[in-house]
N, C-alpha and C positions, 0 to 999 in steps of 0.2 A: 347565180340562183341559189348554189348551195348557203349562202353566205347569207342572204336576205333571209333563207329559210331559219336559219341560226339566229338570226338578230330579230327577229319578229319576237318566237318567246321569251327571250331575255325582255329585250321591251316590257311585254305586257308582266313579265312577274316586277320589272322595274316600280310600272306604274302599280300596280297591286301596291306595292310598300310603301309607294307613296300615299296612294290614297288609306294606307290604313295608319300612315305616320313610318312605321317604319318595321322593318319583317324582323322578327322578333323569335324566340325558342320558349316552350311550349314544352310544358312536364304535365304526362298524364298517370294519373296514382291506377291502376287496375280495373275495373268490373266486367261482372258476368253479367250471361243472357243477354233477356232484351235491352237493359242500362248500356251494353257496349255497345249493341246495335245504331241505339238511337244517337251518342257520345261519338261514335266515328264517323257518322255523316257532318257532324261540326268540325271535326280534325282535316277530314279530307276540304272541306270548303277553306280552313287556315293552312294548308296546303296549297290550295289552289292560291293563294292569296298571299303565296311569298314567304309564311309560317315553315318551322322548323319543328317537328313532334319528333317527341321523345317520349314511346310509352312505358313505364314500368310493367310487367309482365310476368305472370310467377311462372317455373317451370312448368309446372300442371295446370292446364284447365281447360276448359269444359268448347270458350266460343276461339280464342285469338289465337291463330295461325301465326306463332312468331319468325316460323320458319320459311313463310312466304316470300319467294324471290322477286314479286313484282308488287310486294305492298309496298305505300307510301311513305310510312312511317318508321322511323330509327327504333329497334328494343333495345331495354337493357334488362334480362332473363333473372329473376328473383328464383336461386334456388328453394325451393321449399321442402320438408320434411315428409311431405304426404305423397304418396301413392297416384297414379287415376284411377286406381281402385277404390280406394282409403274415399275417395271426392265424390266418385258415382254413388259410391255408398251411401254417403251422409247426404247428396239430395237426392236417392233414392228411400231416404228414412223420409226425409221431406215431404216430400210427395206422399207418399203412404201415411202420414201423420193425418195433413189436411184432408188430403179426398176419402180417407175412410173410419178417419179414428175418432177429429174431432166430434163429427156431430154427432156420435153416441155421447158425448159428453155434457154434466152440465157448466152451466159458464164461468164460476168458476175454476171446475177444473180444466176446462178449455183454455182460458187467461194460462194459466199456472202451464200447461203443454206448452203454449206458443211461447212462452218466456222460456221453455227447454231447448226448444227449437231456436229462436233467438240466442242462446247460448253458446248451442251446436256449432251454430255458423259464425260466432264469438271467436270463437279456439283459432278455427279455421282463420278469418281477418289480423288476427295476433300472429298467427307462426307465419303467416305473406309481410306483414310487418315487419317481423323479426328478421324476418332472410333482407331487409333495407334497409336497418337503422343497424343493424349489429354488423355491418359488412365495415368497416373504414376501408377500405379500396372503394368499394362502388360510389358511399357518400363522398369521398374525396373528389375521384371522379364529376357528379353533378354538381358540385360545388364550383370546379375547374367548369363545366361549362357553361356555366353564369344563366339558367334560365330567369326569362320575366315571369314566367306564370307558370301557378299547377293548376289544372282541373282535375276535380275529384267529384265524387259522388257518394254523399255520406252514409249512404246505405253498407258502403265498403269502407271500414272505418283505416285511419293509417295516414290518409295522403292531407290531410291539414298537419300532421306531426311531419310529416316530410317536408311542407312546406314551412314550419317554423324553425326545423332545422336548416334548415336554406335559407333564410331569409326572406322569403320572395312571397308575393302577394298571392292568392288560393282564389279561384270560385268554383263554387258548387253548382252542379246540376242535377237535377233530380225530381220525382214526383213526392208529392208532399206527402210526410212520413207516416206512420202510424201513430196516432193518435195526436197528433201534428206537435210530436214529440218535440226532434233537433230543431226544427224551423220556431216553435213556441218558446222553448228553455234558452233553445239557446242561440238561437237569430235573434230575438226579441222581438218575433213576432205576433200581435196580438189576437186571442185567439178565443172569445168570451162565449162558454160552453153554452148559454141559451140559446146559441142558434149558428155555432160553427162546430159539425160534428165531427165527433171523433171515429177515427178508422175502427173496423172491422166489425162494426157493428147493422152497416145498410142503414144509415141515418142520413136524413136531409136535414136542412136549413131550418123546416116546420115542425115543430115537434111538440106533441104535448106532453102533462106533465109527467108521466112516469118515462117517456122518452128522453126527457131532460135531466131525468135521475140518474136515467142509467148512462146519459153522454157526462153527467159530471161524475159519476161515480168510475166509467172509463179513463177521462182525463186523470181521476186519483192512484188508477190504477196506475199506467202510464208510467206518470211521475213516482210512483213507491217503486216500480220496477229500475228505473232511470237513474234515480237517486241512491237506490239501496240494493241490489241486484247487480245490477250493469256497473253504472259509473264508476264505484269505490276502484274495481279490480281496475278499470280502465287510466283512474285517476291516478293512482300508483305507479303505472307503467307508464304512464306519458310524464309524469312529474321522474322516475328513473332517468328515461332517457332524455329529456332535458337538462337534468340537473338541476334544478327550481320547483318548487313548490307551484303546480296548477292543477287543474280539472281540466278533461274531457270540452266541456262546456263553454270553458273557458278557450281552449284552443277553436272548435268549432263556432265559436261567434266572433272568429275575428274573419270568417271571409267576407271576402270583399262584394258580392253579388252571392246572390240565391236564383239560377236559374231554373223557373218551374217548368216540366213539361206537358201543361194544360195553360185552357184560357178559359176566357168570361163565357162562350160554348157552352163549353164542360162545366165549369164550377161555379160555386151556387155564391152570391156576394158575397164579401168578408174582408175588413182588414187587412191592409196592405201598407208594405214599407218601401223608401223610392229603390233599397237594394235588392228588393226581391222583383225579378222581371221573369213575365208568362214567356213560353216559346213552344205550346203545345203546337204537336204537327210537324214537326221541322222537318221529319223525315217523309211528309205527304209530298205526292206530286201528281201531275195529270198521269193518267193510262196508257200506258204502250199498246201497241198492237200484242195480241196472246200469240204464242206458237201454231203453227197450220192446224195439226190435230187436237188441241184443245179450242181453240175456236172452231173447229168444224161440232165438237162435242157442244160450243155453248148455241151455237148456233141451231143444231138441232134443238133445241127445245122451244123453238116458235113463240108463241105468245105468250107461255108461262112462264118463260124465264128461266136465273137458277137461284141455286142458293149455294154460298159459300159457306164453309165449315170448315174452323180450325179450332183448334186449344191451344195454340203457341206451341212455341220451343220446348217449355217442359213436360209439357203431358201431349206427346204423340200417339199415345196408345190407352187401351182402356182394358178391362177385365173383357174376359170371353161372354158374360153372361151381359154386362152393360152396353157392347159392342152391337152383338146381336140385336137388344132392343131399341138400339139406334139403328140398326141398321133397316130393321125393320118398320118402323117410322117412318124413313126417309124415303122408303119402295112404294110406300100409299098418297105418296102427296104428285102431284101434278108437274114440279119442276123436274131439270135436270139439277141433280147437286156433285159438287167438288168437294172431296173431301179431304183433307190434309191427313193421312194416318199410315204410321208405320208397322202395327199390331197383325195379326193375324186376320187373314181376309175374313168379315163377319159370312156365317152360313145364310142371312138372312140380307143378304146385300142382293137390291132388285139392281135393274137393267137400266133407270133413271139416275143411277150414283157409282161415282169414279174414285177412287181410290189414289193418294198420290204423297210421296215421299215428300214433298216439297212444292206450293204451290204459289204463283204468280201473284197475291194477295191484293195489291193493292191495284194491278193492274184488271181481277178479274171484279174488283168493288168498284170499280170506273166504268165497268163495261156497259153498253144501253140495257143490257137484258137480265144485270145483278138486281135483283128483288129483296131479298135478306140476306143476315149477316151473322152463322151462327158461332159466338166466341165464349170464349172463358171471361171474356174483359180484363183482357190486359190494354193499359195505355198505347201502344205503337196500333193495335187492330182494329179499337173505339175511333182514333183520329183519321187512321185510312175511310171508315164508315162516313164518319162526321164529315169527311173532304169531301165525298163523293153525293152524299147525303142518302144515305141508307138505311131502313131501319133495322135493329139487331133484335135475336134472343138468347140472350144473355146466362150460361153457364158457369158462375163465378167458382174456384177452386179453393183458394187459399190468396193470402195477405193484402191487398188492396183491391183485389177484384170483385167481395162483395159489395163498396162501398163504389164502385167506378157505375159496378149495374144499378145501384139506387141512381145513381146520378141520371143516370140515361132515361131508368123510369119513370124518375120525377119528370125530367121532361117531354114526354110522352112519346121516347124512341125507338124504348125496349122492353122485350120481356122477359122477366126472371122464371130459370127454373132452378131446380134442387138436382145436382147430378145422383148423388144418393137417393130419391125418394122418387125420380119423376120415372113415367112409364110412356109405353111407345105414344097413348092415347095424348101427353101431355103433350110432346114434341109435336105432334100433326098439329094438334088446337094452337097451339103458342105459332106456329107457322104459319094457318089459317088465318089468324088475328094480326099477323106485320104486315103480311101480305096484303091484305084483301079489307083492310081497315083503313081508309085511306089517311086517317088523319096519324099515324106512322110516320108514312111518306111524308107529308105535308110537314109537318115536326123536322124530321130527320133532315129536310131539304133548308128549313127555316133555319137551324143549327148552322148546315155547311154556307149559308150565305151570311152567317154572321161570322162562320170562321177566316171565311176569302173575303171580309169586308176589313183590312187591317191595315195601317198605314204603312208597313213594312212586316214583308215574308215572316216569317217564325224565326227560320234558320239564318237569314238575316238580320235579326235582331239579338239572336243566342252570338255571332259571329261580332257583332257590335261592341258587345258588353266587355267579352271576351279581350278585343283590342282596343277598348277603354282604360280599363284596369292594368292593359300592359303602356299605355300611352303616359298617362297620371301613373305608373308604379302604385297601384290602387285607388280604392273608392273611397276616402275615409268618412269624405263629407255626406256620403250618400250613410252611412252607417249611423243609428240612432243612438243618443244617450244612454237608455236604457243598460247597457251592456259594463257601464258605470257604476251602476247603482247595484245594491242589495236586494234581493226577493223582498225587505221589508219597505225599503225606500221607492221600490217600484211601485207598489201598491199603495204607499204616503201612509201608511202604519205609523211611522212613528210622528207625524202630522198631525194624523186623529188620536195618537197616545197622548200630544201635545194638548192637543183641545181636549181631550178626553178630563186631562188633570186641570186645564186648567176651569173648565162647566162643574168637576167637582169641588175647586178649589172656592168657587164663587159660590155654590149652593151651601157650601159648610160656613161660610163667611154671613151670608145670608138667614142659615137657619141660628148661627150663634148671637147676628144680629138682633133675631128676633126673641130669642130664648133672651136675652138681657134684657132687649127692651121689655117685655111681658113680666120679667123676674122686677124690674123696675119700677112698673104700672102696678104691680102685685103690689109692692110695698108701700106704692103713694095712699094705695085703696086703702092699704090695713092700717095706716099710719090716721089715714081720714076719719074708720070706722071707729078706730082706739078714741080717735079725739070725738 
């Protein structure tokens, strides 16, 4: 018996290998928050499936427990320079920048902030860097253990340079950038500002024309920060430790897949390339049953339901005075609500709302009796919604979450408020109208039936790509020309400079034609006239 028990999961991880071709090792470059969250639900599935992980890990940070005795995954510990002081601090500046600084600002000196703050976390992405390319023990090390593939996440820059150093083929996973920067410059993804908007503005697809100024005049933005900001320092430092002359750009367009974490649900049409593939949701799943005393707490609320309330991982807590008039809000409405918060108990918290370090999220948006869905719009909490088919009101903070809540709004799922400006009267109304407006629901439902209408799971297809690229030793074929060419040749400039000279060359051919001829006829005249 004991033997049969032994030889079963050898078996099934056998077959695994088989069916994915062949169980392979697996380098993962770092990320925080929710990026790691949604990242190691893929890692554990290439686990399940025979894979070997290997995550890069800096000493300090915020979500990954390297020191966990019963995780899955191998570390290899990147000393770093910094503190968990020195870290709490700098997204503690974060945070305080976005939820209270910006929007006393005007926009361009918003632009010019968030480029400091981009910065900030610049340093930070360089010295994790540093503690892995400067180390010769560690790189000799991953060199000796031959991985097939890094996954990286380009918001955390470093692990395509780890992977050029190695040799080895890179994909990315990630949600589409700001101002659909790295995926536009430098995937070669096409991205034509009349009607694919750029981040951090709350723009849709539809836009008139002073909308369209200010999405082309953001795309300029963008790119002068990218090009002349950012990249120079970057391009330096990765041209250093190469030893050859590149760009940033140039390393980041050679991976081999772009896995996006949204789909045709969420995002509004647009150009697409065969190496960039959707896998919004991967981390959604049916509903478990909740805990005895929180189901007993949803369960009390009878025919109105509740409402869930979170702000994600980063903003667990709020000001005393902003707290209170949420809390009070949420004492006049008819639900029971959960609220995800670790802050100081609000004075004005009724006997309808629960309080809770940590809540069941995706299991309490499943439940028969979730009604709305109040978030910041972060991606992992919009997908839970969208699964379940929920409608939201929508809280956006900082870096892609205004632009996740236009999305929602546009399709008529959610409602935006302003955490800065809104008052208790806004929250009740904005709850009134998800609730009690049925075509929310009907939206929000339409959404999740397009999301469960897929030929294959999400995380199934992210897992796919993933042991494609180690099967093939990458994707080359799937990667377009583009990445060949010049900014000038991409655009066929030097095409139309071609025609350009040669429409001029003909019209001056043309007008000298004439001026002779005419010079000619002039003289036959006067020769006529004389005689």
């Amino acid at each position: 018996m004991a033997l049969k028990e032994l030889l079963l999961p050898v078996l099934w991880i056998y077959l695994c290998c088989c069916s994915s071709g062949s169980c392979g090792k697996v380098l993962v470059w770092p990320t925080g928050a929710s990026h790691w969250l949604s990242i190691k639900l893929v890692l554990e599935e290439l686990i399940l499936r025979g894979h070997q992980v290997t995550v890069l890990v800096p000493s300090v940070n915020l979500v990954i427990d390297y020191n966990e005795s019963s995780s899955p995954f191998d570390f290899e510990v990147l000393p770093v320079p910094f503190t968990q002081e020195t870290l709490e601090a700098t997204l503690e500046r974060f945070r305080q920048l976005w939820m209270h600084e910006l929007h006393h600002l005007a926009l361009w000196e918003r632009l010019w902030k968030m480029k400091e703050s981009r910065d900030l976390f610049a340093q930070t992405f360089k010295q994790i860097c540093d503690s892995a390319v400067r180390d010769p023990r560690l790189m000799a090390k991953l060199r000796q253990a031959g991985f097939d593939i890094l996954i990286s996440d380009p918001i955390f820059l470093g692990g395509e340079l780890i992977a050029e150093l190695l040799e080895i083929p890179f994909v990315y996973t990630f949600r589409f950038s700001e101002g659909n920067t790295w995926e536009r410059l430098c995937g070669g993804l096409p991205a034509p500002p009349s009607y694919v908007p750029a981040r951090m503005r709350g723009l849709t697809d539809k836009m008139f024309f002073m909308e369209k100024m200010t999405n082309l005049l953001l795309y300029i933005y963008n790119d002068v920060c990218l090009w002349y900001f950012w990249a120079d320092e970057w391009n330096q430092y990765y041209s250093d430790v190469l030893g050859r002359p590149t760009t940033l750009c140039e390393t980041m367009g050679k991976a081999e897949i772009w896995l996006i974490r949204t789909y045709w649900d969420f995002e509004f049409p647009r150009p697409l390339l065969p190496n960039f593939e959707f896998v919004g949701g991967l981390h959604c799943k049916p509903a478990k049953p909740l805990p005895e005393d929180t189901e007993e707490f949803v369960q009390s609320s009878g025919e109105h339901g509740i409402v869930v309330f979170s702000l994600g991982s980063m903003v667990s807590n709020l000001t005393e005075e902003k707290s209170n008039m949420i809390a009070l809000a949420l004492s006049q409405i008819p639900q029971k609500v959960l609220w995800r918060y670790t802050g100081k108990k609000p004075e004005t918290l009724g006997p309808n709302t629960r309080l809770y370090d940590w809540i069941p999220q995706n299991d309490l948006l499943g439940h028969p009796k979730a009604k709305a869905f109040i978030t910041h719009g972060g991606t992992n909490g919009i997908y839970e919604a969208i699964y379940h088919g929920i409608p939201m009101i929508g809280i956006p903070i900082f870096a892609d979450q205004p632009d996740n809540i236009a999305h929602l709004k546009a399709k008529g799922v959610a409602v935006e408020l302003d955490l800065n400006s809104m008052q208790a009267q806004d929250l009740i109304d904005a709850l009134n109208k998800v609730i009690n407006t049925t075509s929310y629901k009907e939206n929000a439902v339409k959404l999740s039936q397009i999301h469960h209408d897929q030929p294959m799971k999400p995380l199934d297809r992210a897992v796919f790509w993933i042991e494609f690229v180690m099967r093939h030793k990458g994707a080359k074929h799937l990667r377009p020309a583009a990445h060949q060419l010049t900014w000038y040749q991409y655009h066929c400039l030097d095409v139309l400079a071609v025609l350009l000279a040669c429409a001029a060359a003909a019209v001056c051919i043309a007008v000298k034609c004439c001026w002779l001829c005419c010079k000619k006829w002039g003289r036959v005249v006067k020769k006529k006239k004389t005689e």
